[in-house]
C-alpha positions as CSV (number, residue, x, y, z in Angstrom):
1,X,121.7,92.7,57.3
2,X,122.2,96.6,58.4
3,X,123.2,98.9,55.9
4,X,126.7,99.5,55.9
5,X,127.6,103.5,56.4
6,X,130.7,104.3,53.8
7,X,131.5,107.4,55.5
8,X,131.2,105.7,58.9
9,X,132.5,103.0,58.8
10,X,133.4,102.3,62.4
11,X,131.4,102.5,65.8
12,X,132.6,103.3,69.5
13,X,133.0,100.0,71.7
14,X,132.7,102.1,75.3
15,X,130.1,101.0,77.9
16,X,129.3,102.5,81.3
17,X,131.1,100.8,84.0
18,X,127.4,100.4,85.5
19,X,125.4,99.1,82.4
20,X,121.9,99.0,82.9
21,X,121.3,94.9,82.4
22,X,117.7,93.2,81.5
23,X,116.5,90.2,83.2
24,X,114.5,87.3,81.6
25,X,110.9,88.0,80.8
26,X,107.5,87.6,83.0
27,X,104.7,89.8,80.8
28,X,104.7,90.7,77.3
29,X,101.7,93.6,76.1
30,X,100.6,92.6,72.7
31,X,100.0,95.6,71.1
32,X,98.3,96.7,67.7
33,X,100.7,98.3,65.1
34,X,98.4,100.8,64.7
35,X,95.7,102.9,66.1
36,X,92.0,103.6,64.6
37,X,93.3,107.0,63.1
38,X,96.8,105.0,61.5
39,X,98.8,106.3,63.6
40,X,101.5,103.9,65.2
41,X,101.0,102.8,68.7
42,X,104.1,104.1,70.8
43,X,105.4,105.0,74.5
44,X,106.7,109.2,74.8
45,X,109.5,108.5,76.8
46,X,109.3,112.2,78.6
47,X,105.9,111.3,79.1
48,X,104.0,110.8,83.0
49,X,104.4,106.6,82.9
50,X,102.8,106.5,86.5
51,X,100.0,104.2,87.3
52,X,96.8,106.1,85.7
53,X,98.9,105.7,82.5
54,X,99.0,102.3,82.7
55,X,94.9,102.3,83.7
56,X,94.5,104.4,80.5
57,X,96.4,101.9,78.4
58,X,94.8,98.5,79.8
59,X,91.2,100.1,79.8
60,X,91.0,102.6,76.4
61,X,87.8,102.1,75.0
62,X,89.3,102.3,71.6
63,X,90.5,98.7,71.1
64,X,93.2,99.6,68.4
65,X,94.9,102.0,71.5
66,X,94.4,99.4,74.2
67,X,97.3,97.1,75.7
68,X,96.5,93.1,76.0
69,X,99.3,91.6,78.6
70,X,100.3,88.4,78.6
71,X,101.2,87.6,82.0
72,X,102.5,84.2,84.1
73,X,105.1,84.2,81.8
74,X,107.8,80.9,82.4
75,X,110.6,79.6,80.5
76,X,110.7,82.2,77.9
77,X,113.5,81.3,75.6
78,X,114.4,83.8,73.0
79,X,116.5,82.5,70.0
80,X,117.8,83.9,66.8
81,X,118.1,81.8,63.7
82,X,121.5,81.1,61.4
83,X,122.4,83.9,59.1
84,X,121.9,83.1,55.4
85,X,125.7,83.2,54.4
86,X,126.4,83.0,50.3
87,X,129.8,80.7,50.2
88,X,131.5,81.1,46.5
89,X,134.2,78.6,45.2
90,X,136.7,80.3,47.2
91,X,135.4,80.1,50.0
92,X,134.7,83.3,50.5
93,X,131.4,84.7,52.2
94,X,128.9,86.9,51.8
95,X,126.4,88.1,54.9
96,X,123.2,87.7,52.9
97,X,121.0,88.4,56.3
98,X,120.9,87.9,59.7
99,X,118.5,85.3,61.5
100,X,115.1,85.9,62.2
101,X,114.4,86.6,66.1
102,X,112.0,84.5,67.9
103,X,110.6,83.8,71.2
104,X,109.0,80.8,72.8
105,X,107.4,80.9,76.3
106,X,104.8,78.8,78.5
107,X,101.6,81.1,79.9
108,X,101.3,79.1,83.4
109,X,98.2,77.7,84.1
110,X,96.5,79.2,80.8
111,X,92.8,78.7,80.3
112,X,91.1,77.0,76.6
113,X,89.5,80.8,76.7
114,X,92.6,82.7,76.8
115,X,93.6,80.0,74.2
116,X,90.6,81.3,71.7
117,X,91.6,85.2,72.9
118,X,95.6,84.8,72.0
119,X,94.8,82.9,68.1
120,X,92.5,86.5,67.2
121,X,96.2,88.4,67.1
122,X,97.1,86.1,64.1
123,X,94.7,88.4,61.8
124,X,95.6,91.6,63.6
125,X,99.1,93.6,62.8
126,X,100.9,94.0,66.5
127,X,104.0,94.3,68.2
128,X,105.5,93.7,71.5
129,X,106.9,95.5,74.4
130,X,108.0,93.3,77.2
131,X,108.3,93.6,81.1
132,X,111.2,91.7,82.6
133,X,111.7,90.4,86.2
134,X,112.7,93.8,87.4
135,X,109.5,95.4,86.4
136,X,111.2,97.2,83.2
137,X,109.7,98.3,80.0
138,X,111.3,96.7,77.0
139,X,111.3,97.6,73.5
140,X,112.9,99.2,70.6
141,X,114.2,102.7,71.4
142,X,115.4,103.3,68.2
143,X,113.2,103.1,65.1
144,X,111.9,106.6,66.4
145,X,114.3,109.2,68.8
146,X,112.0,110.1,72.1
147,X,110.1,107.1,71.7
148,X,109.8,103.3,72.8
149,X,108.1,101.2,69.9
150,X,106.6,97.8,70.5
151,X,108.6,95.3,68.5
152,X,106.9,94.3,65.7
153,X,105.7,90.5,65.0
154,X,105.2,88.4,62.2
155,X,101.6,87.3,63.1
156,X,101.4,84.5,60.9
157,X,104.2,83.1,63.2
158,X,102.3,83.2,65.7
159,X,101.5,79.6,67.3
160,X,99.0,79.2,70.6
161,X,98.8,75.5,72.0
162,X,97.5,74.1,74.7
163,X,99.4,72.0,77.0
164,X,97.3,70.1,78.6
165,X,97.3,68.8,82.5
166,X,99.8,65.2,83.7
167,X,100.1,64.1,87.4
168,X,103.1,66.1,87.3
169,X,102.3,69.6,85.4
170,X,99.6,72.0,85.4
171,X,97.9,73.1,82.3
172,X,99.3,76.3,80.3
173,X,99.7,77.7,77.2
174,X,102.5,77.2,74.8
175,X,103.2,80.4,72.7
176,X,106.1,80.9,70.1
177,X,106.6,83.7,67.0
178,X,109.2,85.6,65.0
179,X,109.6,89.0,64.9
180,X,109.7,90.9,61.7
181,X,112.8,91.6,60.5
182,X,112.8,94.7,61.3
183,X,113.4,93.8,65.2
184,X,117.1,94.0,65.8
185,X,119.0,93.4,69.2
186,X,120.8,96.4,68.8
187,X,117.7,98.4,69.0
188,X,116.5,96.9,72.4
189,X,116.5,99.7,75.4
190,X,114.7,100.0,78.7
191,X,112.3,102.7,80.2
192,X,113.8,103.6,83.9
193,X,113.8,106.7,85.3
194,X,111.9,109.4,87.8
195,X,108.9,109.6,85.4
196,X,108.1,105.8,85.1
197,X,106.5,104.7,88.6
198,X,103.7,101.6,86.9
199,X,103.8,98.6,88.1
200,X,103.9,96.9,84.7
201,X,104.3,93.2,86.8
202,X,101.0,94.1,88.1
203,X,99.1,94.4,84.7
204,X,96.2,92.2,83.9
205,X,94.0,91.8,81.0
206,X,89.9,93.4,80.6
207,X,87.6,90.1,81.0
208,X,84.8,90.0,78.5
209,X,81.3,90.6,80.1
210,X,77.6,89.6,78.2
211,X,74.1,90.6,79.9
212,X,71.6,88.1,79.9
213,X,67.9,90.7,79.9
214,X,64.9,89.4,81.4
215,X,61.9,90.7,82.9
216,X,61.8,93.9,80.7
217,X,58.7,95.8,81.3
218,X,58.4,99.5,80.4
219,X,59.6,100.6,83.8
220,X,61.7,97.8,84.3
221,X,64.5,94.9,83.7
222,X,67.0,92.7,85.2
223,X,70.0,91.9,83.9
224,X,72.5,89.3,84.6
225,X,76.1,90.0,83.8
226,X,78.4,87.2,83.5
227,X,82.3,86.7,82.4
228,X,83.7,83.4,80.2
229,X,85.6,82.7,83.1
230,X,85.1,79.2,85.0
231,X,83.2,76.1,84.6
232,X,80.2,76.6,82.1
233,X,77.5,75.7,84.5
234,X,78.6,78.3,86.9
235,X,80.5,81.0,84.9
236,X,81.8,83.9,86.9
237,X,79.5,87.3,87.1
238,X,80.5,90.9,87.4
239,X,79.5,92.1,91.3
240,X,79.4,94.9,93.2
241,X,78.3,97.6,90.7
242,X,76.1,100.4,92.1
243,X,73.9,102.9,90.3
244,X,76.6,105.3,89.2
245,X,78.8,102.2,87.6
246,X,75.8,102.5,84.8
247,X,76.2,105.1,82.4
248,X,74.7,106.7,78.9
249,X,77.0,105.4,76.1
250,X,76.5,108.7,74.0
251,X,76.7,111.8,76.8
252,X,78.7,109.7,79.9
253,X,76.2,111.0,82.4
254,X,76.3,108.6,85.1
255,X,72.9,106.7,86.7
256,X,71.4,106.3,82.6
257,X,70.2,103.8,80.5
258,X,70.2,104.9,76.6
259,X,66.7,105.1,75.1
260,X,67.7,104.5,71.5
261,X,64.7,104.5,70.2
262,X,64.3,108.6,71.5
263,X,68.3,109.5,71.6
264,X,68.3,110.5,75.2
265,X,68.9,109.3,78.5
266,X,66.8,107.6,81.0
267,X,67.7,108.5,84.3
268,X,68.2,104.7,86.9
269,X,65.7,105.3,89.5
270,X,67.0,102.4,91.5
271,X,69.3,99.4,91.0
272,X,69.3,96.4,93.3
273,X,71.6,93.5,92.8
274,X,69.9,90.1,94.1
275,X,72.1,87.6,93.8
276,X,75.5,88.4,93.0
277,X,75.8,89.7,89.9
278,X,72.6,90.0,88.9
279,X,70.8,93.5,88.9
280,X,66.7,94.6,89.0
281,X,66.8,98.4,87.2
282,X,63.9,101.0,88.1
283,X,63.2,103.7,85.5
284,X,61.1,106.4,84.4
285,X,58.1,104.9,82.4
286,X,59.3,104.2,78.7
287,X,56.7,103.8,75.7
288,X,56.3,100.4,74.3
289,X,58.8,99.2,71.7
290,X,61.4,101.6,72.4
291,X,65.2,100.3,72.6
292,X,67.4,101.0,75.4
293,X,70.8,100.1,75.7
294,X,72.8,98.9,78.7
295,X,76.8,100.4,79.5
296,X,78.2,99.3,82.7
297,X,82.0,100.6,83.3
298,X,84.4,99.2,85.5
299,X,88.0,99.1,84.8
300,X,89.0,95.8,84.2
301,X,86.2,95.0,82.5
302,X,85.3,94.9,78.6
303,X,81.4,95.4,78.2
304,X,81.0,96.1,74.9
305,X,78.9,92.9,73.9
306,X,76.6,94.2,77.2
307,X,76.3,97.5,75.5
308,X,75.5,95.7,71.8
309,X,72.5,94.0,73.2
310,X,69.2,95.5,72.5
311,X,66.4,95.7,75.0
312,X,63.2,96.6,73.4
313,X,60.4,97.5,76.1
314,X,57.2,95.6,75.2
């Protein structure tokens, strides 16, 4: 329950005779609580929202910065629990506290791996800022003046099933929570204006990406990148990177491998992709049982299990 204000004890009922109405939701961004530095994660209102922020947001390298949408959003249906009410003999009341807000929703045609992706936000503190049909930012636009907050989430709430396929449905994903209770309707506003030009509707999660290394010589390897997307005997690969989509994951000079082993960069003398997705890497000459590390970039894209993977030159 709010805490009441004695010396204000009463609150203005006027609306604008054009209110500015939300429609049902189609995307949610899951979003951490808070940043690598403990900062909370947050929108500046007078801030640029165009579509490079948005870029910035899905792609930041710093996972704890980095926005997760949930998109394909169907039947969302928002509820609020009973109040706890106190009755006395009398039958008087007392407001003890309001209902817990929740939200239930199907992801349509969900995948098992999104499944496994969703279930990692149980152990992670997050909140929520949601897109309705319109394409509007929603979340709370109170909690701090000049600022939208996600809404936080109870992540223990937090329930991921599958629903699987029937002659008459597709497969999906069945996802419910609570919000803390600290999320209040009355603190629910929308960013509009000039300055906000994403297309939040168009938003769409970073695919993980692993490298399978063969053929390493000291001038030499080929690496296969592939996603955990479709079946498991023919799993979707990353295609169409060129030489500058390769880049040194300490000085972000483009055309590099990392020679660990050294600390510097090994400038790509040639990369050929043959078939799709696979690549064939030329180098400068390396000395035997140096390490080199791989870093591909390409928004959309997370390759930070390619850029864990060791390649030691024989």
């Amino acid at each position: 329950m709010g805490i009441c204000k004695c010396e204000l004890s009463f609150g203005n009922t006027g609306q604008s005779d054009c209110p500015t109405l939300q429609r049902h939701k189609v995307l949610d961004f899951f979003i951490p609580r808070y940043d690598s530095t403990g900062a909370r994660n947050k929108v500046d209102v007078t801030a640029t929202i165009d579509a490079a922020f948005l870029t910035a947001r899905l792609n930041d390298v710093d996972k704890t910065k980095r926005w997760y949408p949930v998109r394909d959003i169907k039947n969302a249906a928002p509820e609020q629990a009973e109040d706890i009410i106190q009755t006395f003999e009398d039958q008087t009341t007392n407001l003890v506290s309001e209902g817990l807000i929740s939200d239930t929703y199907l992801i349509n045609k969900g995948t098992p791996v999104l499944i496994g992706k969703l279930k990692q936000f149980r152990c992670q503190e997050f909140g929520i800022l949601s897109v309705d049909a319109n394409g509007t930012l929603i979340g709370d636009g109170v909690f701090e003046a000049g600022f939208l907050h996600p809404f936080e989430v109870d992540s223990n709430s937090l329930s991921i099933r599958f629903v699987k396929p029937t002659p008459s449905i597709f497969q999906g994903i069945q996802v419910s929570f609570n919000y803390a209770s600290s999320a209040k309707d009355e603190n629910i506003r929308m960013l509009i204006g000039d300055n906000v030009t994403a297309n939040f509707l168009g938003a769409k999660g970073l695919i993980d990406v692993t490298a399978i290394i063969t053929s390493i010589s000291t001038t030499g390897f080929t690496a296969k990148l592939i996603t955990d997307q479709g079946p498991v005997n023919d799993l979707v690969t990353v295609d169409g990177l060129v030489s500058a989509d390769f880049v040194s994951s300490v000085t972000a000079t483009v055309s590099t491998i990392r020679n660990v082993t050294d600390s510097s960069d090994v400038s790509i003398v040639s990369v050929t992709e043959s078939p799709d997705g696979t690549y064939t890497f030329a180098f400068v000459a390396q000395t035997a049982a140096d390490v080199l590390k791989l870093k591909p970039v390409k928004n959309g894209f997370d390759f930070s299990l390619v850029e864990a993977e060791t390649i030691t030159i024989p």
